[in-house]
N, C-alpha and C positions, 0 to 999 in steps of 0.2 A: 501563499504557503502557510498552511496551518502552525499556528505556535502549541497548541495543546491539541488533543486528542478529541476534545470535543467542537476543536472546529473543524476536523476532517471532511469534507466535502467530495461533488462529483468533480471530478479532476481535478483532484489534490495528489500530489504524489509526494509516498511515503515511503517507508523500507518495511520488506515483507521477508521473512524469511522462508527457502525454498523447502527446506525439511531440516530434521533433526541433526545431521551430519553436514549440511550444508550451508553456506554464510548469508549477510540480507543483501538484498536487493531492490533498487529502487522501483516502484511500483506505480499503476497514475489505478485512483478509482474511477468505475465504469460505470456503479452502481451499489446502492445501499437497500437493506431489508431487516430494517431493525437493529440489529448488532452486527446483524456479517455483512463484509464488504466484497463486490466482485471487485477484483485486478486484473490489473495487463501488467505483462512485465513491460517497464520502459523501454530497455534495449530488445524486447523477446516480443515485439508486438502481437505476431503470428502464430505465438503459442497457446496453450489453450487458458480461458480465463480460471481465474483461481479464488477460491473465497478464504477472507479467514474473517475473523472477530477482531473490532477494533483493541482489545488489549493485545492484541498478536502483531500489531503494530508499532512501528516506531517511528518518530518523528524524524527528519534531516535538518542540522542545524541550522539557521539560518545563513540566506544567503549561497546553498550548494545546489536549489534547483533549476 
């Protein structure tokens, strides 16, 4: 589990928020391209993957993954 943001790796899961009006959720990365990250949502495997920028990211305290 990543303690900071720059150890975020492929299959790190982090919380991504789904939009503007809606709350975060935990997320595993699939893949990285510089700054932006592909996501799967944890629970939403089947959904379509999602990118955001690691500062669009938030870490899960230790010990909750």
């Amino acid at each position: 589990m990543p303690r900071d943001r720059d150890e975020i790796g492929l299959g790190s899961v982090v919380l991504a928020h789904e939009g503007p009006d809606e709350g975060w959720w935990e997320a595993e990365v699939i893949g990285i391209n510089g700054t932006v990250h592909s996501l799967r949502w944890r629970d939403y495997p089947t959904q379509a993957t999602i990118l955001r920028r690691a500062d669009e990211l938030a870490l899960l305290p230790p010990g909750k993954a």
